[in-house]
N, C-alpha and C positions, 0 to 999 in steps of 0.2 A: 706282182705289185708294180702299177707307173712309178716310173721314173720322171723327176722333174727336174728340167735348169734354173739354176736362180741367178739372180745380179743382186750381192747384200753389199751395205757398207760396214765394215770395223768401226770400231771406237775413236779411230783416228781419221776416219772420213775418206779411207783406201777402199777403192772396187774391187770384191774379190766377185767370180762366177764359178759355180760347180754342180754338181748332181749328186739328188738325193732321192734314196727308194725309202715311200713314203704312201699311205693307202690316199691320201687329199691334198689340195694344194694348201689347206688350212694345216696341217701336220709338219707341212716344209716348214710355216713361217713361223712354229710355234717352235722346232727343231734349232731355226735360225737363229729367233730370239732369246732359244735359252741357250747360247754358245756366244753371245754375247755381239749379235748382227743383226741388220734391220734390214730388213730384204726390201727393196725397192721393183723387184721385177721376178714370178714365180710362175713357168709356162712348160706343162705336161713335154716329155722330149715329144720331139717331131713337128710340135704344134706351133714352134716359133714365129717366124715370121712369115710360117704358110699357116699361121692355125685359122681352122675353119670356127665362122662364125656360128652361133648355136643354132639360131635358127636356119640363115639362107643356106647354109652350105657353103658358100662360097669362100676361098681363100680371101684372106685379110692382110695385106704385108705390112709388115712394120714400118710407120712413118707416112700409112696413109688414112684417112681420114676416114673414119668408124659410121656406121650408120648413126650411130646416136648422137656422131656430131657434125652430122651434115649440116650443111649451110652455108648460104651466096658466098657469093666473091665478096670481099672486104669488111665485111661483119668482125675477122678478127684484129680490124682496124679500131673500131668502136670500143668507147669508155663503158665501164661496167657502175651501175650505181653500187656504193658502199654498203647499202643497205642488201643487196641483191649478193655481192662478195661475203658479206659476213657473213648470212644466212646459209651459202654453199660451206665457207670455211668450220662453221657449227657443225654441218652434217657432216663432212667427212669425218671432223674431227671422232664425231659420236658412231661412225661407220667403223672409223681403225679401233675407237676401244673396244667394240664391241667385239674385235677381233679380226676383222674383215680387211686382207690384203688391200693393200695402196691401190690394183688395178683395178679390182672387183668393185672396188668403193668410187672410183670414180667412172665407171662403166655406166651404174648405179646412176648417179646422180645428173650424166651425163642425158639419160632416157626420162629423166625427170625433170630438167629442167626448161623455165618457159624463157627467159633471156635469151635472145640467140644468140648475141654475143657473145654470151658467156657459156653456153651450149657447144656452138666452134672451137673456142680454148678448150675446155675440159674433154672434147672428143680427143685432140690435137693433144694434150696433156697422157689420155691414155697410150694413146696411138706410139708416144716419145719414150713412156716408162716401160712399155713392152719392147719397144726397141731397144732397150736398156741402158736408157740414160737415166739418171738419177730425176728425182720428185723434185729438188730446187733446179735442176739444169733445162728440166721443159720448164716449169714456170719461166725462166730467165728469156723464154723464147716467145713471151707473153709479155713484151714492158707494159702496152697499154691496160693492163687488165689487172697484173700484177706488179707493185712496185716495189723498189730495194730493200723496203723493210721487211715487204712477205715473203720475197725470196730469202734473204738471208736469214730470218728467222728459220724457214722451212728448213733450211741448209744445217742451222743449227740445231735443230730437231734432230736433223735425218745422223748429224756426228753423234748427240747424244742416245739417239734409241728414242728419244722420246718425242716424236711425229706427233701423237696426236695428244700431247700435254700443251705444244707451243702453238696448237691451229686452237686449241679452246683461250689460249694468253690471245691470239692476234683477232680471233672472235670479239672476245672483251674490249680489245683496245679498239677495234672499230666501232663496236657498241655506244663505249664514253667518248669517241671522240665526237661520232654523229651527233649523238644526244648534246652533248656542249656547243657545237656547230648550226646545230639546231635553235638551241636559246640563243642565241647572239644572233641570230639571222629572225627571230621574232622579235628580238628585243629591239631591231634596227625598221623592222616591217613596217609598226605602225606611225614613226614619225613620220618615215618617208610618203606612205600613204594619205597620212591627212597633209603634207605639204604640197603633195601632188594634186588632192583634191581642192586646195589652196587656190593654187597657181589655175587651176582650170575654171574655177569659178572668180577669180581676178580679172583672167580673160577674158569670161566671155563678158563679164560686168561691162570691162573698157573696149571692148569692140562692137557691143551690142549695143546695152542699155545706156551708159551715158552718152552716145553721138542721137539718141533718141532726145534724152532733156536736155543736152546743147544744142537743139531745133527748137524746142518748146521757149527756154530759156530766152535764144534769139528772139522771137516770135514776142513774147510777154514781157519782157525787160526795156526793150525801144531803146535797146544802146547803153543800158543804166548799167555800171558797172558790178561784178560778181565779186561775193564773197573771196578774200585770198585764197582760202583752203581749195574753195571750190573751182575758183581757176587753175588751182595745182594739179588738181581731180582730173579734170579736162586737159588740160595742156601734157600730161600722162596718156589720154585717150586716144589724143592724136596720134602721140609717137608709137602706141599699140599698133595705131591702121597705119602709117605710113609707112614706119619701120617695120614692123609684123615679120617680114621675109626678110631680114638684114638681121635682127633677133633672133630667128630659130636658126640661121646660118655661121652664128655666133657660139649657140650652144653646140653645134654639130663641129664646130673646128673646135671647142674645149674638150670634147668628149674627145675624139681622133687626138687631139696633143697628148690628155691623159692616155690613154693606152698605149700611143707612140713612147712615152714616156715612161709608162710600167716595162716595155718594152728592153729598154736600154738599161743596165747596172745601175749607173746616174741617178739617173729616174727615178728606178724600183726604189735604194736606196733613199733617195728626199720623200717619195710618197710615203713609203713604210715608218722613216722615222715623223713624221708629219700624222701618219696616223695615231703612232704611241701619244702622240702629245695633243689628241683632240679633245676638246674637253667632255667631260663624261664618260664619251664611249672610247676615248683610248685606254682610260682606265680597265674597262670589259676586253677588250682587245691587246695588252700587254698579259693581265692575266690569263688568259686564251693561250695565248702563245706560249707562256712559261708552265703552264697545265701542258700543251701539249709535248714541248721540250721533257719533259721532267718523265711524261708515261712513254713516251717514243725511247729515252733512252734507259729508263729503270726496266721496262719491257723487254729490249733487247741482249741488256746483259744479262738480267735475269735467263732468259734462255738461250744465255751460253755464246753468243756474237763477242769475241774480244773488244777491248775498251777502245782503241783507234780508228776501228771498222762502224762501230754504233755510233760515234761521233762525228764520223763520215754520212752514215746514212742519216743521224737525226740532222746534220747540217742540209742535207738536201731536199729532207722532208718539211723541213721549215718555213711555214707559209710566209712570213715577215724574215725580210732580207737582213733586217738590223738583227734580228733574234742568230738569226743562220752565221752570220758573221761574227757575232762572239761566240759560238758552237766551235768555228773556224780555228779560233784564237785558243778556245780551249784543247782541242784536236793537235795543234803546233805544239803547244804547253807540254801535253800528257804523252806527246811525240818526244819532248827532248826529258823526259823521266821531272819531271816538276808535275805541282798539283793543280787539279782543278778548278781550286777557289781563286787562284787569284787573278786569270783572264776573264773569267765571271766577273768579280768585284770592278774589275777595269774598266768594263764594258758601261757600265752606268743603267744598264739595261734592267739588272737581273736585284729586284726589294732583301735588303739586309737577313731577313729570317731566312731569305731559299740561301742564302751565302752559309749561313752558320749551318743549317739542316745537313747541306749539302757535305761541311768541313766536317760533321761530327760525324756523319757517314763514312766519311773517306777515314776518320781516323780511328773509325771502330771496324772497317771492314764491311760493312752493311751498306755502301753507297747505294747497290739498288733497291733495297728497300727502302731506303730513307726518298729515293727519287721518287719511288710512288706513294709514299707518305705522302709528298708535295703536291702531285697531282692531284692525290683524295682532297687535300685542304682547299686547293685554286679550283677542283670544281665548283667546292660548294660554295667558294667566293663568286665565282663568276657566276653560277645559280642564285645567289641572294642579288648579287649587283645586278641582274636580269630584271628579276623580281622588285627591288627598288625602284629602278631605271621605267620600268614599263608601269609601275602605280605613280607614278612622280612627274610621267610625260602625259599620260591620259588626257588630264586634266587642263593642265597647261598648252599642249594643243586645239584642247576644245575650246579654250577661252579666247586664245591665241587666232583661230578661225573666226570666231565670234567677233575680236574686236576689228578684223580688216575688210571682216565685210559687213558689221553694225556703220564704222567709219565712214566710209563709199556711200550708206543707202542715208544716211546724216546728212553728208556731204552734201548730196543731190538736193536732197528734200528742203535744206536752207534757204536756199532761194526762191523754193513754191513756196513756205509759211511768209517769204517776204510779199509777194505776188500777192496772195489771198488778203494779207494785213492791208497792201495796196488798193488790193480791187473792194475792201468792206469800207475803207477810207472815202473813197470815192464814191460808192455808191450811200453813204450816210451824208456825204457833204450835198 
């Protein structure tokens, strides 16, 4: 009968390695698990870190890079899309229930995948568990691809035994977070677009077409002075063409300040509370944020991350710096044995119902559920407010288009109806 070495974790998140006569590597792991261990690394004796690959023959050593996850130099530099991460984190998940070792499953997924990026980690991720480091210690050796929340969930999977319950929770949470991320970034799409389409047809109006009827106008007026509006029209037209390049060098040092800006703590902090307070869409955008506060950390503790370590990572996961900073405040609070609620309430940040949701949580024991309570509620807030926000702007956009450049082509046309009234004057007299 082979014999196999394993690398499990205990209950308490201790490496233990040993050997086991067993007719399959699936027999180890089912041996393991029912003795209360989760085997992170299961390799026939002899085959360790010289085992040969099935097909080439070739010896394989531990810690080097798998045909399946060959790939250039710096690929495991590159950001992996969320949508691309969830869809791998589904199948593993759905690979280990079905029974299938940590290694095999990601060997697996490893020859299947079209990301290179993330083709390179997951080779690199087997190549680490066969060498027998733990399934959150390779991730940890992945930040770009993997961040603090998936590693420490994974981690808290791997202490509980239950690896592939916490990749189906971190599946879901990428799922809602996409999808929320998603609507707030169409909800924002079309104003931007018809104000762009705006500004490009403004342009070419004042740099084209009106230095065309302030020729005509010269020409047919003989000096007669122009409507006010329509001197305004023109005297705009000018500064288009002579400023023109003093203008766009204008928006290019706001753009670089802004980012310079986001840049700095300072900064971050004024834009971010400056966002909470814009009108309409800071509304979408606090609820955002406390949807995602509420699932980052109800998600975490639920699978078993202690309460000061989740409050660490949802503070850093925190897209809005003002949100992350009363995270901070709460993280010091829960640090010196005090509650929750009342560096929340301090913060000014966080609507009176997530305050009470949150206290009646904490004082029945259910804080994490009650946390994802709050997220289910602010999605479908920030889904209706999407939804509102985008039938409410359609229209007023379009009208909004309509009246600045009905305005302009009025504008122009003022002093041809005077012309005409002129030239029918004269030629009747």
């Amino acid at each position: 009968m082979p014999r196999y070495n394993y690398v499990a974790l205990d209950a308490r998140g201790q490496e233990s390695t040993g050997v086991l006569d067993a007719p399959s590597q699936n027999d180890v792991v089912a041996q393991l698990r029912k003795s209360g261990f989760f085997p992170t690394s299961v390799v026939e004796e002899g085959k360790g870190a010289v085992a040969k690959a099935k097909k080439g023959g070739k010896p394989a050593k531990a810690g080097v890079q798998s045909p399946a996850g060959a790939k250039p130099k710096g690929a495991a530099k590159k950001k992996v899309k969320t949508k691309t991460l969830m869809i791998f984190t589904r199948q593993l998940a759905t690979l280990i229930d079905a029974g299938l070792p940590l290694l095999r499953g990601l060997t697996v997924l490893a020859k299947q995948e079209k990301d290179l990026a993330l083709k390179h980690a997951i080779g690199a991720l087997a190549d680490s568990v066969q060498g027998g480091s733990t399934f959150s210690e390779s991730l940890a050796q992945h930040p770009k691809v993997f961040n603090k929340l998936y590693i420490n969930m994974v981690k808290a999977g791997e202490v509980g035994g239950v690896l592939e319950l916490v990749l189906n929770r971190l599946a879901e949470f990428q799922e809602k977070a996409e999808k929320i991320k998603g609507k707030v970034v169409a909800a924002m799409f079309y104003p931007i677009a018809v104000m762009l389409i705006a500004v490009i047809i403004v342009t070419f109006l004042m740099i084209v077409i009106v230095p065309k009827f302030q020729a005509i106008f010269k020409d047919m007026l003989n000096g007669k002075p122009l409507p006010a509006i329509t001197q305004f029209v023109i005297n705009i037209s000018d500064a288009f063409q002579n400023h023109f390049l003093v203008a766009i060098g204008i928006i290019i040092v706001i753009v670089i300040a802004y980012k310079f800006a986001a840049r700095t703590d300072a900064g971050r902090v004024f834009l971010d509370r400056l966002k909470l307070k814009m009108p309409v869409f800071g509304d979408i955008i606090r609820k955002t944020s406390i949807s995602r506060f509420s699932r980052t950390l109800g998600t975490l503790v639920t699978s078993g991350v202690p309460i000061l370590q989740a409050l660490s990572i949802t503070k850093e996961t925190a897209e809005n710096s003002v949100i992350g900073d009363a995270i901070g405040k709460v993280h010091d609070s829960v640090k010196e044995g005090e509650s929750i609620v009342h560096p929340l309430e301090a913060s000014g940040v966080f609507p009176p119902m997530v305050i009470s949701m949150i206290d009646v949580g904490e004082e029945t024991g259910q804080l994490p559920e009650m946390l994802l309570k709050i997220a289910e509620v602010y999605d479908d807030e920030v889904d209706n407010a999407v939804s509102s926000l985008t039938s409410m702007l359609e229209p007023i956009m379009i009208v909004f288009l309509a009246v600045v450049v009905g305005t302009i082509v009025i504008v122009l046309f003022m002093p041809l109806i005077t012309i005409i009234q002129t030239m029918s004057s004269g030629g009747n007299g």
